[in-house]
C-alpha positions in Angstrom: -167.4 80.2 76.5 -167.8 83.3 78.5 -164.5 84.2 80.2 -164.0 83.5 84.1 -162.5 84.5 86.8 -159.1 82.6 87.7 -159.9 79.0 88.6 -156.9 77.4 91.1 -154.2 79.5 92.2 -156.1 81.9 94.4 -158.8 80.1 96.4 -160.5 81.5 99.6 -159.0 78.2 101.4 -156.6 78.9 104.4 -153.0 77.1 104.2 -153.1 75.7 107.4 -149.2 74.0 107.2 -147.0 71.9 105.3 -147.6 67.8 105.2 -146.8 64.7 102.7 -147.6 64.7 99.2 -150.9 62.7 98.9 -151.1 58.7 98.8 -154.4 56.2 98.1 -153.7 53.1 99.8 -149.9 53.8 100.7 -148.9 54.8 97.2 -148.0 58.2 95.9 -150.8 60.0 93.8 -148.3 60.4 90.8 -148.9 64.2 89.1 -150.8 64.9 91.7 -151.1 69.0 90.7 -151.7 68.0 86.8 -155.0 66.3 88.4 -155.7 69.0 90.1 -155.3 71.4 87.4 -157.1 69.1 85.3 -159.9 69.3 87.9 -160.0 72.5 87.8 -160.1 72.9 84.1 -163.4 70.5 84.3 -164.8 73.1 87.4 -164.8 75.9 84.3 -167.6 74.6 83.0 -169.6 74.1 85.5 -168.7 77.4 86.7 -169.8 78.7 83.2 -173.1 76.7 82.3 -174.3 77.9 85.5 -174.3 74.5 87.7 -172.4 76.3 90.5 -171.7 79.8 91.7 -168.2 81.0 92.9 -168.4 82.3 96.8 -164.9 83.6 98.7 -163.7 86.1 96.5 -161.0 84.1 95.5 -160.9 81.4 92.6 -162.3 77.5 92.9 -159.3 75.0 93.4 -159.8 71.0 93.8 -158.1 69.6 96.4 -157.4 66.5 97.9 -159.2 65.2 101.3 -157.3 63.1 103.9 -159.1 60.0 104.5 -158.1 56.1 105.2 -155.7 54.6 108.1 -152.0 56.1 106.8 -151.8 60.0 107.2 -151.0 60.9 103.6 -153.9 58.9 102.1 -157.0 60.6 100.4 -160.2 59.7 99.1 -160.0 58.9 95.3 -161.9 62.2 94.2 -160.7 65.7 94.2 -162.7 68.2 95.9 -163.1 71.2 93.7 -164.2 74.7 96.0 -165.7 76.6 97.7 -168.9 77.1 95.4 -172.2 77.4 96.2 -174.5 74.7 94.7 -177.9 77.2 93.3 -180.7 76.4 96.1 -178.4 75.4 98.7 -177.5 77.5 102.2 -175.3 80.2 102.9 -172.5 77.5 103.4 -169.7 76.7 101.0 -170.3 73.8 98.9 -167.6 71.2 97.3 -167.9 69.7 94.3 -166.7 66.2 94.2 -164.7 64.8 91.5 -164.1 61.3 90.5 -160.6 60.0 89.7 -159.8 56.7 87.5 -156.9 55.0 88.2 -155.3 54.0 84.7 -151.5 52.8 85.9 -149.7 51.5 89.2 -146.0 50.9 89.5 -143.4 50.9 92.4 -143.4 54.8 91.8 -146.8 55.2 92.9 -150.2 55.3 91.2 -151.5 57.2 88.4 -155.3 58.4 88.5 -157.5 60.3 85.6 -159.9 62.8 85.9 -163.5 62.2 85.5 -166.3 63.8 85.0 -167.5 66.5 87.9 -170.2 64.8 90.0 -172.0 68.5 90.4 -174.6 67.7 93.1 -178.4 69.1 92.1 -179.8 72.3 92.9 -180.6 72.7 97.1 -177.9 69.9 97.5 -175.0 70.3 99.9 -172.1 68.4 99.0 -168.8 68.9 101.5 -165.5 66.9 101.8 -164.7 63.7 103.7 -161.8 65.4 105.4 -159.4 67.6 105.7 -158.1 69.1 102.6 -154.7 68.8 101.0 -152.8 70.3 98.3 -150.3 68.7 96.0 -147.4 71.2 97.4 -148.2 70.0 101.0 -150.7 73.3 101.9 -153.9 72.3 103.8 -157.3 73.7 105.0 -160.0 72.8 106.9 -163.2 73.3 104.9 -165.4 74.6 107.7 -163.1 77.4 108.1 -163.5 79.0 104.5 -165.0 82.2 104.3 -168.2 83.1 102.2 -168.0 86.4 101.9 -169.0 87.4 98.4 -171.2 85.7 95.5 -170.9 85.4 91.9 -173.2 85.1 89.4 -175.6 82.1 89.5 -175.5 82.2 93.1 -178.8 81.4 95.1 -179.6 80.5 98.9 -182.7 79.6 100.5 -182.5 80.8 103.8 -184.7 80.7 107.2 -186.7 83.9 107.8 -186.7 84.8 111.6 -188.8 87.8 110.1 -186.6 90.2 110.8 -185.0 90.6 107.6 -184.7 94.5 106.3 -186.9 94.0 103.8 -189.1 95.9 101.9 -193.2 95.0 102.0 -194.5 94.3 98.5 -197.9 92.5 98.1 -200.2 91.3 95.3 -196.9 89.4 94.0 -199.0 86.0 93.6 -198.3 82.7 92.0 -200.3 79.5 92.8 -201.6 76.0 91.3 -203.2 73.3 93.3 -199.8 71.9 94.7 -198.0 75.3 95.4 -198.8 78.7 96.5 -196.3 81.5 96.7 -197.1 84.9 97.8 -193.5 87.4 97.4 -194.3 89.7 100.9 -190.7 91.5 100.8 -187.7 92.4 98.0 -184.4 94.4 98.8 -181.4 95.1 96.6 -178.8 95.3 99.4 -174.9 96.1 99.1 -174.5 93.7 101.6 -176.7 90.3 103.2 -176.1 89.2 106.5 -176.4 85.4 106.0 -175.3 82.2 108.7 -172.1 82.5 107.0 -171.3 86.0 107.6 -171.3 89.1 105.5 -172.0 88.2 101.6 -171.2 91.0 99.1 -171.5 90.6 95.2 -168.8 90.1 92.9 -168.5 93.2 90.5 -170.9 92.9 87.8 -174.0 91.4 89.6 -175.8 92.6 92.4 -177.7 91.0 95.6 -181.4 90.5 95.6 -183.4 89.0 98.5 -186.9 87.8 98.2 -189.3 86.9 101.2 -192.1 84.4 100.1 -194.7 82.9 101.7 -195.2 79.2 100.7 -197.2 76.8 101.3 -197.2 73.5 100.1 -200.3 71.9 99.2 -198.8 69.0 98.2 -197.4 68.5 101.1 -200.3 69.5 103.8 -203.2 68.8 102.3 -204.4 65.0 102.7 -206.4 64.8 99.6 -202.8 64.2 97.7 -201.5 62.0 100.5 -202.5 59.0 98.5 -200.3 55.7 97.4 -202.5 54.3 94.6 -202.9 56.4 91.6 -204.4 55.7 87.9 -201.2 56.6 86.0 -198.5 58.8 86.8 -198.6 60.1 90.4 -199.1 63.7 90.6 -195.8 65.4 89.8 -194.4 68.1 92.1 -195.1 71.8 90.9 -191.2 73.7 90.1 -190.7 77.5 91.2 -188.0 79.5 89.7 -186.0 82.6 89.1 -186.2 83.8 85.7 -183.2 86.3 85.3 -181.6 87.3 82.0 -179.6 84.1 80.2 -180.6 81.5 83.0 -183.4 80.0 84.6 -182.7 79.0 88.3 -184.8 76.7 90.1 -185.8 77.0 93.6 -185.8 73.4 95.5 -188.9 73.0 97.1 -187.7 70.8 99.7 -185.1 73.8 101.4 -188.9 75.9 101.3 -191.1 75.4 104.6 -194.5 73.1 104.1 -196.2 76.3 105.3 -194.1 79.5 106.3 -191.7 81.9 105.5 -188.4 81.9 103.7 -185.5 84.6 102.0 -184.2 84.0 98.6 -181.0 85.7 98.1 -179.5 85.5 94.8 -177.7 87.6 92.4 -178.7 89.2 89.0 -176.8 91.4 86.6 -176.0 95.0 87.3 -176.6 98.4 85.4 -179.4 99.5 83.6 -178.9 97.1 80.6 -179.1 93.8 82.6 -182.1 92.6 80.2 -185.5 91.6 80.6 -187.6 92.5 84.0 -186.5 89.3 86.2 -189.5 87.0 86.7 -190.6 84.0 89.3 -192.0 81.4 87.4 -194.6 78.6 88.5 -194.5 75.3 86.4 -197.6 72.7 87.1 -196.0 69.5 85.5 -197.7 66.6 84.0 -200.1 65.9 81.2 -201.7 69.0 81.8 -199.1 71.4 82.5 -198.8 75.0 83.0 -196.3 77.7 83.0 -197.3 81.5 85.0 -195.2 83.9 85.6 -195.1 87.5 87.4 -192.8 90.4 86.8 -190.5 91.0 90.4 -190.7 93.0 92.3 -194.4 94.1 90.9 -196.0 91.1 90.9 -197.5 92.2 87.0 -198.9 88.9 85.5 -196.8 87.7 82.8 -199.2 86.9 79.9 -202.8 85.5 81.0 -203.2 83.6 84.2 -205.8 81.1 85.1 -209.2 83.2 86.7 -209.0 80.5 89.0 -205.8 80.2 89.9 -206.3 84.6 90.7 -208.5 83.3 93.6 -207.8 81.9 97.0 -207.9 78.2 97.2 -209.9 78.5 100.6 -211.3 80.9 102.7 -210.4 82.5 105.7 -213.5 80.7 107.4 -215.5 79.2 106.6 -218.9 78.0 108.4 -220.1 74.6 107.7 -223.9 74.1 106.3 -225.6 70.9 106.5 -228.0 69.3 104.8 -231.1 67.2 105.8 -231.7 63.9 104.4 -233.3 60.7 104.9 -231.7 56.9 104.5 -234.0 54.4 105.2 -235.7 55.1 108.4 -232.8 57.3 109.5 -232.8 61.5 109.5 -229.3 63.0 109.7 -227.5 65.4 107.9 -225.0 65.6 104.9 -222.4 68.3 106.3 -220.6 71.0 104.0 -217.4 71.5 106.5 -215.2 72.9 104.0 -215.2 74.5 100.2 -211.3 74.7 97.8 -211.3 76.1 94.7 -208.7 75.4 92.0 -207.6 73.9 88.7 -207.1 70.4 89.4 -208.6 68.0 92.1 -207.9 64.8 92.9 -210.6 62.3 92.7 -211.0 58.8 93.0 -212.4 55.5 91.7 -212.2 51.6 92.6 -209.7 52.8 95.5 -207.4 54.5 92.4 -206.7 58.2 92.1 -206.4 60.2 89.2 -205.7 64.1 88.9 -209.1 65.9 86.9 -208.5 69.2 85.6 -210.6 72.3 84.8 -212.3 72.0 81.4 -211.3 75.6 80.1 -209.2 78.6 80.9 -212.2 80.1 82.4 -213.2 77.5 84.7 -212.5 76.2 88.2 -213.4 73.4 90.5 -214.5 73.6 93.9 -214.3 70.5 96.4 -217.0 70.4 99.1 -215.5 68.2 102.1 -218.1 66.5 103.4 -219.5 64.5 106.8 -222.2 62.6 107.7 -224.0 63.2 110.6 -226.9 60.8 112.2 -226.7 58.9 109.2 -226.9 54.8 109.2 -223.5 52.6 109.0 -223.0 51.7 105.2 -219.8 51.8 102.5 -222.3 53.0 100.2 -220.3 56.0 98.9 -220.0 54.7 95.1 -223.3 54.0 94.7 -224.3 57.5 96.4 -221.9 59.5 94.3 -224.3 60.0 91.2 -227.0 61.5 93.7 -225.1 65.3 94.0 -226.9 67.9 93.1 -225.1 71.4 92.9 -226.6 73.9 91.3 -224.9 77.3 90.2 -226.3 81.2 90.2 -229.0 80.1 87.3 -230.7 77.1 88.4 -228.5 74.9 85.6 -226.3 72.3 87.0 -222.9 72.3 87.5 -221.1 69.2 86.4 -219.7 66.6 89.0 -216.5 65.5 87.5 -215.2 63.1 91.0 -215.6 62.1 93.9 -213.4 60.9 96.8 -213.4 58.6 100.2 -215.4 56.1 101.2 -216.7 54.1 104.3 -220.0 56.0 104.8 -223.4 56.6 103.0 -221.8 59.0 100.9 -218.3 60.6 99.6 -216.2 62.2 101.9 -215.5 65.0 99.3 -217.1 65.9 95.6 -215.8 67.6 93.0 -218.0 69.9 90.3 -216.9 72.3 87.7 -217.8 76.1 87.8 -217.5 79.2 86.1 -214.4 80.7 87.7 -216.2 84.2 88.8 -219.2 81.7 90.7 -219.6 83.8 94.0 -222.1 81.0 95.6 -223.9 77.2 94.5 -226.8 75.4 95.9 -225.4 71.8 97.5 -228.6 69.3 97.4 -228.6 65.8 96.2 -231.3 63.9 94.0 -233.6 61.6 95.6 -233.6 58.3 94.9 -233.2 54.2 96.1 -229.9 52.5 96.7 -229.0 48.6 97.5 -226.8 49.7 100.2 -224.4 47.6 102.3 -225.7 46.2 105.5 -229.2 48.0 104.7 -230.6 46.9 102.1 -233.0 48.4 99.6 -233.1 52.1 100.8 -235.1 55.2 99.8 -232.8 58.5 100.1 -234.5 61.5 100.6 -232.5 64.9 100.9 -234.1 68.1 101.9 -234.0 71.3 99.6 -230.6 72.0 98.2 -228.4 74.6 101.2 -226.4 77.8 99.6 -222.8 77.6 100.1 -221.0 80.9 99.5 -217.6 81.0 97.6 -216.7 84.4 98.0 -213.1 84.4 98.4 
């Protein structure tokens, strides 16, 4: 094990007086400082594999929180602190640990240390009370200062946009459930943070990143779905590569669409290792891992060509197309194009995830409305009728479509060569036993362009 900085004696915790030794239930917490020692012994590891990061500039000590009806009793777990659980805020973090109780006599009771119940990364964990000491010192959690990180450590912060950052752009990573754009990177002496000052411990140094994220999962409703065919679609993960450790950034302390600052450490000097990294994992069956170099933003390895292009555009102008159902002329409305790797689509009201054939392929999804068209849930037996045509004149292939309770899909899904710069949207003519009509002819107008430049 690497060695660490001293673990107990000197933490960033105020004495705040003198009270009774510690009690569960009215009897004395026999050896009460071996537990704590023991604690703390247990907090080295965590401290060393990386599961928490020292904050303070003092050493972590486990303490005992006041809790129950008499005024000496405590909860049955040590609180072992400050530390800043990786993904977290600026706050200080406690680590909770369990206690066994193996003995009871007239003397008191006698508890064993378990386990450290290290919370996962972006999750706060603080103490049920007050805090105690075996010698009778106390603090008041709130109170402890945060004034310095250590290795490992990483908060996801707010961005008011004010942050003295400086602009980078082109530093890129997206799949079809993420997409994070690195606009600003500073290595500051010092971070202003909620919590006051923070300066690094010797030996690493402060990094800040400002991203901006949005979360596709999250805001766009084609993924808003309860039944799928298999596995539901599993959240993309982001995170820092630095030398020795990968560090994950929770997606849920990142805004559904906005702005945050990463501040984290890395190792000092000029032999720290390998360029740092942010890394973009798409999980599931087919998974992907992309990387760029920070601050550049240089691709690490080969990325998806479709995943190098927006998802939408900027605008986008809707184009509609003229067809006939039955005795009725209306219009099959383009009101929206996205471009990416994987799409979901859907069949006998299940969804399933479809992904892009090749490396240098996309798919685009072409939202769709009906306009002046006849009442009918006809949209599976319409879904074989699309017609998109690429540059050439040859088809491109429909792999899905989705939504129903019209004459046709709300949204369908072909496949592309990743550099395609426009299509043709038609459909083929045909007849349908639709619902509520009947035997139908459909007849569609000549195919409309539909531009994907962007």
């Amino acid at each position: 094990m690497v060695a660490l900085f001293a673990v107990g004696a000197c933490s960033t915790a105020n004495a705040r007086g003198v009270e009774a030794p510690p009690t569960i239930g009215g009897k004395q917490v026999l050896d009460a400082a071996s537990l704590q020692a023991a604690g703390e012994s247990e907090m080295s590891y965590a401290l060393n594999l990386g599961y928490v990061a020292r904050v303070g500039g003092g050493g972590v000590s486990c303490w005992f929180a006041r809790t129950g009806p008499a005024k000496s009793d405590v909860d049955p777990r040590l609180w072992c602190g400050p530390v800043q659980v990786p993904g977290t805020s600026a706050e200080a973090d406690w680590v909770p640990i369990p206690m066994k109780r193996v003995a009871e006599s007239a003397d008191g009771v006698r508890l064993e240390v378990q386990p450290p119940q290290v919370p996962g990364a972006g999750n706060r964990s603080v103490p049920v009370g007050n805090l105690v000491r075996a010698d009778g010192r106390t603090s008041v959690p709130g109170e402890v200062r945060v004034d310095s990180a250590g290795p490992d450590y990483l908060a996801v912060l707010e961005d008011d946009g004010a942050a003295p950052v400086d602009a980078v752009g082109g530093a890129v990573l997206r799949d079809d459930q993420l997409e994070v754009r690195v606009t600003g990177y500073a290595e500051p002496a010092s971070w202003r943070t909620p919590a006051g000052e923070l300066r690094a411990e010797h030996g690493v140094g402060l990094r800040v990143l400002r991203v901006e994220v949005e979360r596709h999962d999250e805001t766009d409703p084609a993924f808003d779905r309860d039944s799928w065919r298999g596995w539901r679609p599993q959240p993309s993960e982001l995170a820092l590569e630095l030398p020795e450790r990968r560090r994950v950034v929770p997606l849920d302390r990142l805004p559904e669409k906005g702005s945050a600052l990463v501040v984290y450490t890395a190792p000092a000097g000029e032999d720290s290792g390998a360029a740092p990294a942010l890394a973009l994992s798409t999980v599931g069956a087919r998974s992907l891992e992309q990387r760029i170099e920070l601050p550049s933003g240089k691709p690490v390895g080969e990325l998806p060509a479709a995943l190098r292009r927006k998802a939408v555009p900027d605008r986008f102008t809707e184009v509609g197309l003229d067809v006939r159902v039955g005795g009725a002329a209306g219009k099959l409305a383009v009101i929206g194009v996205r471009m990416g790797r994987q799409r979901p689509v859907s069949a006998d009201l299940r969804h399933e995830l479809v992904t892009a054939s090749g490396a240098d392929e996309a798919l685009v999804e072409f939202r769709l409305r009906g306009d002046g068209l006849p009442d009918s849930d006809g949209a599976a037996l319409t879904a074989p009728m699309f017609d998109v045509r690429l540059a050439d004149g040859s088809p491109a292939r429909v792999v899905g479509t989705r939504g129903g309770g019209g004459v046709f899909p709300l949204a369908v899904v072909v496949e592309v060569p990743s550099d395609a710069r426009s299509v043709v949207f038609g459909l083929k003519p045909g007849r349908k036993q639709l619902p509520r009509l009947g035997d139908v002819e459909i007849a569609p107008g000549a195919g409309v362009p539909v531009p994907l430049e962007f």
